[in-house]
N, C-alpha and C positions, 0 to 999 in steps of 0.2 A: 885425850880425844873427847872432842864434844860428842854426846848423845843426841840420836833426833826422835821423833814419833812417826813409826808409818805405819799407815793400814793396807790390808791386802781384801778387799769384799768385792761380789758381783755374783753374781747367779752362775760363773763360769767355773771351772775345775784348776788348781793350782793355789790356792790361796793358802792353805797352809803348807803344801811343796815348796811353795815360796819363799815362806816362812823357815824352815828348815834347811832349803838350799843357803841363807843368811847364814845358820847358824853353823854350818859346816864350815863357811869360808870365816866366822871368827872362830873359831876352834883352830882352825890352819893359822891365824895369824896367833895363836897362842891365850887367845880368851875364852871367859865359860860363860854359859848360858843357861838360863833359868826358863824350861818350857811348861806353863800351866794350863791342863786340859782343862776347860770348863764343864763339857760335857761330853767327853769321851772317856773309856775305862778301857780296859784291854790291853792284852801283848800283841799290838798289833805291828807288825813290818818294820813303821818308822823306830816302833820305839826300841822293838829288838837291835835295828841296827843304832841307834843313837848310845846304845849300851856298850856297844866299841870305843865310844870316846872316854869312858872312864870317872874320872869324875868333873869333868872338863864340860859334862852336860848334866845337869840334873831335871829331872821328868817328875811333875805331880800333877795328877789327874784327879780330876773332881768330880767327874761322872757317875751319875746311878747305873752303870751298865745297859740302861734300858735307853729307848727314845721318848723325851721327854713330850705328850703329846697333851692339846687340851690344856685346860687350867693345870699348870703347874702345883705341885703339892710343896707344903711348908719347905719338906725335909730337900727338896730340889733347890730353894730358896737360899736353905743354909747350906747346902754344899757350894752353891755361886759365890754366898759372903767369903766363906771360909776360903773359896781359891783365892781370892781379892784381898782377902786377908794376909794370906800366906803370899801371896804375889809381892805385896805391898813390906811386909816382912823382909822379905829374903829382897828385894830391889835394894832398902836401905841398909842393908847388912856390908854394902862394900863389896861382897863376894862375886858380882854379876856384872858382866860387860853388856848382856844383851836378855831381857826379858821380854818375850813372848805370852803371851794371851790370847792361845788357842781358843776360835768361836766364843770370843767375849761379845763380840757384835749381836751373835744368835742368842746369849744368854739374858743380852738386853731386850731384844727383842722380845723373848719369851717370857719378858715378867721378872726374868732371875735376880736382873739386878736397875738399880735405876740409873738413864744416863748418866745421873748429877756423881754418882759412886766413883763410875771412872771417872770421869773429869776430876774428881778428888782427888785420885790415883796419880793421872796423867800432871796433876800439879806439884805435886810432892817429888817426884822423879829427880832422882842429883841427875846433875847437869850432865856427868860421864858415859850414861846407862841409856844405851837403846833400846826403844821399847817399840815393839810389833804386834796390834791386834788383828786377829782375822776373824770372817766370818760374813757371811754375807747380810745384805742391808744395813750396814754402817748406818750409823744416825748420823744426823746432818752437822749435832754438836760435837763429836768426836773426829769427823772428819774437819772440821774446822781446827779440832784442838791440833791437828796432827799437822807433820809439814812433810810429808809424804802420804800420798794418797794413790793405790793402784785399784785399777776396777782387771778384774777377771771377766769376760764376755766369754759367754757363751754362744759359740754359731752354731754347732752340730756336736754331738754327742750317739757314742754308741749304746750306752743307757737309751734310749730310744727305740734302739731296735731288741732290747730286751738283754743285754750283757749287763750281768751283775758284777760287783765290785771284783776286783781280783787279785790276788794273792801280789802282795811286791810292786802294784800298780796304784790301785785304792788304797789296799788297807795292808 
């Protein structure tokens, strides 16, 4: 099966649900998937339940724990290379039908990594391996690179009226 590139970005809620609901439907057709947090840590909902699938999904998170805010510090810098690293790793190993790159978009953003990095990534890709970045404000050369592009909008949000994330919903 050919592999393609899609991104899931927009200021709206779903972009890594999206991400995920992908990675359930190849688990069901019998493939595994490689999901790399960029800047998330935690035992959060999704990943508890992604731990059902066995080893049919494997999870590596690159996150300080913390919200990266401000001028990013070095050691932010090398946890980004290192997901990229190890993303880039594990794509070429064979082992992966669909790689995910959780908020890679945000870590570009943030300084973590430079456009030109992924686009490096995204070249190197065997031809088999689908790869999904999300994260909102996509750059304009990665949405180019990709041949799937979905925007999440945002119309209304109960975040707004003061509901914080929630257990089994957000996080």
């Amino acid at each position: 099966m050919r592999g393609y590139v899609q991104v899931y970005t927009g200021d709206g809620k779903g972009k890594t649900t999206a991400s995920l609901g992908l990675c359930v439907r190849m688990v069901g057709a019998g493939g595994r998937v490689l999901l790399v947090q960029f800047l998330k840590k935690g035992d959060f909902s999704e990943i508890k339940g992604l731990g059902y699938f066995g080893d049919k999904v494997q999870v590596a998170q690159f996150g300080s724990g913390r919200f990266v805010r401000g001028r990013p510090l070095p050691e932010d810098r090398k946890r980004a290379k290192d997901a990229l690293g190890y993303a880039l790793k594990s794509m070429k190993s064979g082992r992966y039908d669909v790689v995910i790159l959780d908020e890679v978009n945000v870590a570009i953003n943030m300084g973590l990594l430079d456009v030109e990095e992924v686009q490096k990534f995204l070249e190197m890709r065997p031809e088999n391996v689908e790869v999904v970045l999300t994260g909102r404000d996509a750059p304009k050369e990665i949405m180019d690179a990709a041949d799937l592009v979905t925007e999440c909008k945002m119309i209304k949000h109960y975040f707004e009226k003061g509901v914080t994330a929630r257990e089994g919903i957000e996080k």
